[in-house]
KOLRORO-547054 format. One line per field, with one value per residue (C-alpha): residue number from 1; x, y, z. Coordinates in nm, 3 decimals. Layout:
<rs>
num = c(NUM/...) .
x = c(X/...) .
y = c(Y/...) .
z = c(Z/...) .
</rs>
This chain:
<rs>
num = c(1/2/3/4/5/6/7/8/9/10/11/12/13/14/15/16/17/18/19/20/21/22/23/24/25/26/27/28/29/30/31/32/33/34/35/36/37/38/39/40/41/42/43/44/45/46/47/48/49/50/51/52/53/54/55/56/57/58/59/60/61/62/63/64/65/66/67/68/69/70/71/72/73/74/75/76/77/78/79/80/81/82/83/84/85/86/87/88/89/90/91/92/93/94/95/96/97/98/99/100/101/102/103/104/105/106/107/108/109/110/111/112/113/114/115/116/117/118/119/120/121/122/123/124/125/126/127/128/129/130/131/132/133/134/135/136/137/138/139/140/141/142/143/144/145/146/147/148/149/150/151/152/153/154/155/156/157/158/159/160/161/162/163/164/165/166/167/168/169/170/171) .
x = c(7.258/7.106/6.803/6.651/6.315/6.141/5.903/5.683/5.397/5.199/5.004/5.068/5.431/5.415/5.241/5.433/5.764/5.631/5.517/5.840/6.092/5.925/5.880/6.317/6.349/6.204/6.410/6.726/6.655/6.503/6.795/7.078/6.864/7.179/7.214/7.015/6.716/6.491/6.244/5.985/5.733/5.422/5.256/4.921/4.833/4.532/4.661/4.892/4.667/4.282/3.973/3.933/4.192/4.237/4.542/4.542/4.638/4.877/4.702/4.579/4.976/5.094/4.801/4.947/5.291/5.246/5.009/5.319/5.550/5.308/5.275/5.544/5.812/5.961/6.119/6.296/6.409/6.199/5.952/5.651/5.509/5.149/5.013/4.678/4.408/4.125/4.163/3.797/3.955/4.210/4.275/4.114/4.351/4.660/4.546/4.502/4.875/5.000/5.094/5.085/4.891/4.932/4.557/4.623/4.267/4.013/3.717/3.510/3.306/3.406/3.735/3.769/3.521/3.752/4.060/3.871/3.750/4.119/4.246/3.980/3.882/3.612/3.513/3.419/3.772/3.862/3.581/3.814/4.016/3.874/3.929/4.327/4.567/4.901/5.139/4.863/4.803/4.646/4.861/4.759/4.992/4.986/5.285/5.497/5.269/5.235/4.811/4.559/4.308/4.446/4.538/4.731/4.735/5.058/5.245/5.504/5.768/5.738/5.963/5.971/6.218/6.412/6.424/6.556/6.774/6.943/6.961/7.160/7.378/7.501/7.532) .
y = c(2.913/2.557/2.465/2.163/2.065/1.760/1.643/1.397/1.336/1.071/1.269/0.960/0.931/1.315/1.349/1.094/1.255/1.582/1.491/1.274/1.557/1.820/1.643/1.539/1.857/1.939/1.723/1.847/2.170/2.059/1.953/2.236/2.560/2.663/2.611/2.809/2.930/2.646/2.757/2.500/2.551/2.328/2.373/2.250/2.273/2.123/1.824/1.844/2.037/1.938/1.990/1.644/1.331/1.014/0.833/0.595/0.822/1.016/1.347/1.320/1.298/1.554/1.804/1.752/1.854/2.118/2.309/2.247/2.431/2.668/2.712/2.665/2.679/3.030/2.992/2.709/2.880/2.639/2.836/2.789/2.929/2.755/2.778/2.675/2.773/2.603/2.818/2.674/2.283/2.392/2.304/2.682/2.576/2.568/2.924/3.105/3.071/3.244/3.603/3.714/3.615/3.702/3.663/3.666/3.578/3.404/3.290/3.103/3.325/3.073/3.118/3.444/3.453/3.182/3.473/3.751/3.568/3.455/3.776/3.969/4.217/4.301/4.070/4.310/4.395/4.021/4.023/4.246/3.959/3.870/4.127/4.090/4.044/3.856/3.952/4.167/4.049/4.120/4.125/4.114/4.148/4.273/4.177/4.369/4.661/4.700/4.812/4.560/4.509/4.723/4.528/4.678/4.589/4.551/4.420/4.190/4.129/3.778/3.589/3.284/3.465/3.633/3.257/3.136/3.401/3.381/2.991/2.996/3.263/3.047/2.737) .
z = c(-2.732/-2.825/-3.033/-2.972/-3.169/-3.101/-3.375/-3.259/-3.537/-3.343/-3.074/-2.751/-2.839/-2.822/-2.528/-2.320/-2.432/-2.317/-2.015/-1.918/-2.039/-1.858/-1.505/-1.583/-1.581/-1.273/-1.104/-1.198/-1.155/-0.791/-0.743/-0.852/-1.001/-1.197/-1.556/-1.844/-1.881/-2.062/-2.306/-2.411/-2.753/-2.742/-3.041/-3.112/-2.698/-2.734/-2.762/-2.457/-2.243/-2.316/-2.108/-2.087/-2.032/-2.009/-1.897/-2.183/-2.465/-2.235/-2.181/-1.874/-1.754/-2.015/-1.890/-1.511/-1.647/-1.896/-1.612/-1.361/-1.652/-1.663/-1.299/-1.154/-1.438/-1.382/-1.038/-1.213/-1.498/-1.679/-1.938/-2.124/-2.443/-2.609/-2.947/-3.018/-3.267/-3.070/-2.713/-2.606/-2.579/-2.324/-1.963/-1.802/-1.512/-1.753/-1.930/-1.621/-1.566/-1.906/-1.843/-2.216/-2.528/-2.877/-3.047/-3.423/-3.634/-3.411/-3.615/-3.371/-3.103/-2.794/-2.870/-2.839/-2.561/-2.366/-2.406/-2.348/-1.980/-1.912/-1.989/-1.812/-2.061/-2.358/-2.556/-2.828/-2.851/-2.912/-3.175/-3.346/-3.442/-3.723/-3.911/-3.883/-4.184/-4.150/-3.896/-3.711/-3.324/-3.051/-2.747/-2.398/-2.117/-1.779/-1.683/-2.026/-2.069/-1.691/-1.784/-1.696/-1.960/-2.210/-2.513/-2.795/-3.165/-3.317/-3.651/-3.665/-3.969/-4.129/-3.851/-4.056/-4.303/-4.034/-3.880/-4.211/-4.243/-3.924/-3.920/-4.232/-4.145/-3.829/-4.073) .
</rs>
């Protein structure tokens, strides 16, 4: 297995990275399917995949891409995992295609709203959210817990030690 993190601190150069890796690797995979399984992390989404675009500042071509991950990634092997803290500035397009979400704390009402519309279930239950601790979620998943609009509360362990502790062990 192969971890390859891309820090890009300046949000164009970021976006027109993202947008250029992810349509090369459509067209290898266009081209032969085999290989691995590709996982990519886009953190901060809202600055990938926003409501609005522009082509200047490179997220009108990252949004086409990261929606085409998101779409059509998993008959590719190609997968897509977003983070975001501000759900209500994303492409709807783009969220409709993610299968599972993990809620953690979600302070601002649209937010939650913009999940609990996506997901298709109450949004008193996201409201519910706000009263989490660290490592408490929400998760929602038809797909995994094979129950539509049933979400289940769960707690994680702190993954950023187990991270650690496993990176350093392989060292």
């Amino acid at each position: 297995h192969r971890l390859f993190i891309a820090y890009l601190p300046d949000p164009i150069n970021a976006r027109n990275f993202t947008s250029r890796l992810i349509n090369r690797l459509f067209s290898l995979r266009k081209k032969s399917i085999h290989g691995p399984r590709v996982l990519i992390v886009i953190d901060e989404a809202q600055e990938f995949i926003p409501d609005q675009t522009r082509k200047d500042d490179y997220t009108f071509q990252s949004n086409l891409e990261v929606e085409r991950l998101l779409r059509q990634g998993r008959k590719y092997r190609i997968h897509g995992w977003i983070s975001t803290q501000r759900v209500a500035h994303l492409n709807v397009n783009a969220i409709q295609q993610i299968h599972s979400y993990y809620a953690g704390t979600l302070p601002r009402g649209y937010d939650r709203h913009v999940i609990a519309e996506a997901a298709g279930i109450s949004p008193e239950i996201l409201d519910k959210t706000t009263q989490l601790s660290s490592g408490e979620w929400l998760f929602i998943s038809h797909k995994a817990t094979r129950r539509k609009t049933v979400p289940i509360f769960i707690k994680t362990l702190n993954n950023e030690i187990l991270l650690l502790n496993n990176l350093l062990s392989n060292v």
